[in-house]
C-alpha positions in Angstrom: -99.4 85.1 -33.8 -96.5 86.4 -31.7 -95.3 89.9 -31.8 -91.4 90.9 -31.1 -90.9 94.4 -30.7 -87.8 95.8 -32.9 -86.0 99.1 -33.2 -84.4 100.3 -36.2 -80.4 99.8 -36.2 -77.5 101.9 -37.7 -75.0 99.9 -35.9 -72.8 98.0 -38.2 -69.1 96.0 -38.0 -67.6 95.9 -34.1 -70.3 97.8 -32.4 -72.2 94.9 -33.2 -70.5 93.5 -30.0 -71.7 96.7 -27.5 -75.5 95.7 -28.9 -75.0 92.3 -27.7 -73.1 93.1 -24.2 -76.4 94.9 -23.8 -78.8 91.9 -24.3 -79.9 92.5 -28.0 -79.5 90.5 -31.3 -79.0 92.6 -34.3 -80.8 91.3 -37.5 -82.6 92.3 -40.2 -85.5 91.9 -42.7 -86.2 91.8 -46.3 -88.9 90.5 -48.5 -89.8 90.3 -52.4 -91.5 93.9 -51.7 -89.1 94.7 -48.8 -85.3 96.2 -49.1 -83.5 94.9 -46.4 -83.7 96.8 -43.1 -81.3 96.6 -40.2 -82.8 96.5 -36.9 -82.6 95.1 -33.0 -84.6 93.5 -30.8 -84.7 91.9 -27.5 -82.4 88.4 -26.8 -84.3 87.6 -23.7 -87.9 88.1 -25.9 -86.4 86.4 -28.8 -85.7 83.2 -26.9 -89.1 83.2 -25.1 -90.4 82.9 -28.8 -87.8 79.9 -29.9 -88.9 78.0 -26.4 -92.5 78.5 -26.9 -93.1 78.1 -30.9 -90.2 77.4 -32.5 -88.6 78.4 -35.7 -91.3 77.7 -38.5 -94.0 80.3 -36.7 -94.7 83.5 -38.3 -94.2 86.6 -36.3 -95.0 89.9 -36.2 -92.5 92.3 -36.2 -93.7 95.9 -34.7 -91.6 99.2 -33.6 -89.9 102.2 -35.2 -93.0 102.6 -37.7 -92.1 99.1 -38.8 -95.0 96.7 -38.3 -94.2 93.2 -40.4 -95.3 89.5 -40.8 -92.2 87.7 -41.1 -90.8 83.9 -40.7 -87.6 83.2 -39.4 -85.3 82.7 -42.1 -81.9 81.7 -40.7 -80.1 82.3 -37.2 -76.7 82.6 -36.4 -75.0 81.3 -33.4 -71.6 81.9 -31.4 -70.0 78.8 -31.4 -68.5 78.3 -28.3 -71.6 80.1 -26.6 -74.5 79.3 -28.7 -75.7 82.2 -27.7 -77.9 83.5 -31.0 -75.9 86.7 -32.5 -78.0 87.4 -35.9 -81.5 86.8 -37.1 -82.6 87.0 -40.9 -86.8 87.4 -40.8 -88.3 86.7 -44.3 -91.6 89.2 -44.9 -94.4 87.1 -46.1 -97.7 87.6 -48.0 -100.3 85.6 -45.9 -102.3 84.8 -49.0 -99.5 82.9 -50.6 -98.0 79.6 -50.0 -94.0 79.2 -48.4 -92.3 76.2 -47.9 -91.0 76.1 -44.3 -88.9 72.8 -42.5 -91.1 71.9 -39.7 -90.0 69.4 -36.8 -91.2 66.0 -36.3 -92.4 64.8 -32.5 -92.5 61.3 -32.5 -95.4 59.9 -30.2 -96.0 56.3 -29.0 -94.0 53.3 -28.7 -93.3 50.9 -30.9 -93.7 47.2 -30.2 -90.9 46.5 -31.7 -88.7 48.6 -29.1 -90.9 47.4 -26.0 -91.4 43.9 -26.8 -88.4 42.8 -28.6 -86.0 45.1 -27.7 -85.2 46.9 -30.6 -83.9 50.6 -31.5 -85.9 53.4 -32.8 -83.8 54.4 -35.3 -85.0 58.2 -35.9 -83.9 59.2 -39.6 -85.7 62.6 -40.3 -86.3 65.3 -37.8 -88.0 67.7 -39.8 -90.3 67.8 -42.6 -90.1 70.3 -45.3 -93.9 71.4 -46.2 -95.8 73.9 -48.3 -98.9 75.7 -46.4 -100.3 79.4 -46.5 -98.5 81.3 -43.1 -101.3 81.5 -40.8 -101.6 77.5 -41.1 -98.2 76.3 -40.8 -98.3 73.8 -37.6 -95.9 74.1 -34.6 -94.6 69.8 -35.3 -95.8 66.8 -37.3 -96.1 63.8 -35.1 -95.4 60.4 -36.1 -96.7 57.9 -34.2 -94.1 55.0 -33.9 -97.0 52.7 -32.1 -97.4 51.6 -35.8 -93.9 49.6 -35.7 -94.7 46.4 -34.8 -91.8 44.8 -36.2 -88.1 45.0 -38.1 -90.1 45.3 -41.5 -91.9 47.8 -40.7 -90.8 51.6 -41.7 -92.2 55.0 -41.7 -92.1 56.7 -44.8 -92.6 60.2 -45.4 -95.7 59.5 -47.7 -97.5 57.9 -44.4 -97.6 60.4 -42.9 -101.3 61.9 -41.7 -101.1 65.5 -43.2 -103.7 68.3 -42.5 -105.7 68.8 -45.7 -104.3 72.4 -46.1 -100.4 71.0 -46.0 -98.7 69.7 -48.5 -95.8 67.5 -48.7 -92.7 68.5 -50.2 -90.1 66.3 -48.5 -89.4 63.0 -51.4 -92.3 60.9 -50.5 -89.9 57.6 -50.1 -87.5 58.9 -47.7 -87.4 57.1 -44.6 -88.3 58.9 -41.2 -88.4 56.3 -38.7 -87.0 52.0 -38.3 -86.8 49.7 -35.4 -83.6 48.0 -35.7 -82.9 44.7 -34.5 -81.1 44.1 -31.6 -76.9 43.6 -32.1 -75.8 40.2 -31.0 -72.7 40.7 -29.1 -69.2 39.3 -30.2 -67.8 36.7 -27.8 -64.3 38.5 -27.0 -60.9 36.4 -28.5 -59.1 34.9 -25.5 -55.4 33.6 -26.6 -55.2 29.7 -25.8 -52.2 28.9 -23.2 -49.4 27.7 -24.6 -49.2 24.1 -24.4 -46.4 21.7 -22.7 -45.3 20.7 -26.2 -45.4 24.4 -27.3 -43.2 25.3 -24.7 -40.6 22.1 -25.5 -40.4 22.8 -28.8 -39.2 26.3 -27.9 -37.2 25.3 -25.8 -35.4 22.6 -28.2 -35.0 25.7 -30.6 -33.2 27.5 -28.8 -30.8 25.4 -27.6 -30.1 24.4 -31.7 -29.6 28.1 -32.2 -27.2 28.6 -29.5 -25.5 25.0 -30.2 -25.2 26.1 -33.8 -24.0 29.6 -32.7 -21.2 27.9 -30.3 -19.9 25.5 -33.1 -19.0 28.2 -35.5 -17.4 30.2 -33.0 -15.4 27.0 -32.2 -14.5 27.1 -35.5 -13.8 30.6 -36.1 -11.3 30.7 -33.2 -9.3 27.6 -34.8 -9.1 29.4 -38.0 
């Protein structure tokens, strides 16, 4: 279990901004035994933690006489930047259960894709679980080895689960396909215009213009 090392904020509104010219991410904590607490903490330590375990790991939060087990909850980011501006950590009891999204690595390749050039077509990227904290795992992997065809589909309820985890994403929703290769449209080239195409225009408009001349023939003898 990681620990992040926080400090206790006052700061609120447009100092906000100072914090983060000074490389830390205001956010806060709260809990179903825990009021909500402002506090700080590092954005270089924070990333470390986001590049190394990911969202769904549970952390321990330690500084200012604050010493919490929390998961991440939601993050904020700018969005030009993406730089992350805000954290929400969620205090957990390690005894109970939480449901947590957890990402899927896809592993393998699928004969489908190699041998007749298909597309993995990746539907789901995360799988929403139920697990005590200390057991929730870093990524489910799906091993796409196991499409050998375009029949063949992945469903959430295949996949191989530790004992301890349990499913709650809808057991029939799709995570993975192989998709048949597109034929390609042969592109609409215009047909020249034939000799007799061009004669008949022609021919019209010399029986427009003959037509035109006659009635100004007879407009000038009226």
């Amino acid at each position: 279990m990681s620990t992040i090392s926080v400090e206790k904020r006052t700061e609120r509104g447009k100092k906000l901004k100072e914090l983060r010219s000074q490389g830390k991410i205001p956010a806060v904590f709260y809990g179903p035994k825990d009021n909500s607490e402002a506090i700080t903490l590092s954005r270089s330590e924070f990333d470390s933690l986001l590049s190394k375990e990911g969202e769904s790991s549970v952390v321990t939060l330690k500084g200012d006489d604050i010493e919490k087990d929390v998961l991440i909850q939601d993050i904020q980011t700018h969005p030009v930047t993406q730089f992350v501006e805000h954290v929400d950590f969620y205090v957990i009891d390690k005894t109970k259960k939480v449901e947590v999204s957890v990402p899927i690595e896809f592993v393998g390749e699928s004969p489908a894709v190699k041998s007749l050039g298909g597309t993995l077509i990746k539907v789901l990227h995360e799988l929403d679980i139920k697990v005590l904290p200390t057991d929730i795992p870093h990524e489910i992997n799906v091993d796409v080895s196991e499409l050998n065809d375009f029949e063949s589909v992945i469903y959430a309820r295949d996949l191989k689960l530790p004992e301890e985890v349990e499913l709650m994403t809808n057991p029939d929703e799709t995570v993975v396909f192989a998709e048949e290769p597109r034929e390609e449209e042969p592109e609409e080239t215009e047909e020249p215009a034939s000799i007799d195409d061009i004669e008949r225009v022609g021919e019209e408009d010399t029986e427009e213009s003959s037509s035109e001349d006659s009635e100004g023939s007879e407009e000038e003898s009226e």
